[in-house]
N, C-alpha and C positions, 0 to 999 in steps of 0.2 A: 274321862269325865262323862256325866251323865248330859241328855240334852237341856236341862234344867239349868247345870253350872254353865253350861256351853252358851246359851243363852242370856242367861243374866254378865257371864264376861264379857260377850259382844257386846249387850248396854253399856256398861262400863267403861268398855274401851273406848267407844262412841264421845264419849262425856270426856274421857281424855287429851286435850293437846301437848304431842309432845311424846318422848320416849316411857317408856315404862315395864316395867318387871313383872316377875309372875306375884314377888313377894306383896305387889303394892298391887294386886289385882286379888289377893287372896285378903289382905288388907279390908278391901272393900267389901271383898261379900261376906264378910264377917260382918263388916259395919250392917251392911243390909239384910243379912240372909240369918246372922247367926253362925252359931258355929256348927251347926247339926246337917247342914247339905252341903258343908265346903270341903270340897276335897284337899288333896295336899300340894306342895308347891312342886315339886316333883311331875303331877298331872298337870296341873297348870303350867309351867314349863313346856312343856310337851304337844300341847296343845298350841300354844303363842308359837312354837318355833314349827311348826307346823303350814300356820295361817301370818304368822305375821314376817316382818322383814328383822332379824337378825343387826343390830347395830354396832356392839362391842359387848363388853363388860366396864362395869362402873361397881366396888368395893366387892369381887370374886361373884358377882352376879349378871347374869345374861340381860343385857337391855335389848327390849325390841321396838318397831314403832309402825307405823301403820304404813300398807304398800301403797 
């Protein structure tokens, strides 16, 4: 991810209470950004598991939540 997406997910997560997925953080910056700077869920995955705390899975998808 570039520092732009890196960026704007941090705000996002910010705004979050609660667990959350790469899919519903790509979700958002589609809402905000468009689809032209959002990378794929795969980076954002990657990124969240990285920086965030790892919670389970909820429907075959990585939930994470804030450390």
């Amino acid at each position: 991810m570039n520092k732009h997406c890196i960026r704007w997910a941090n705000e996002i997560i910010k705004d979050i209470d609660g667990t959350f997925s790469a899919k519903t953080i790509k979700d958002k910056l589609i809402e905000k950004h468009g689809t032209k700077y959002v990378v794929s869920t795969i980076s954002i995955g990657v990124f969240l598991s990285r920086n965030y705390k790892i919670m389970g899975k909820r429907n075959d998808r990585l939930i994470y939540a804030k450390r």
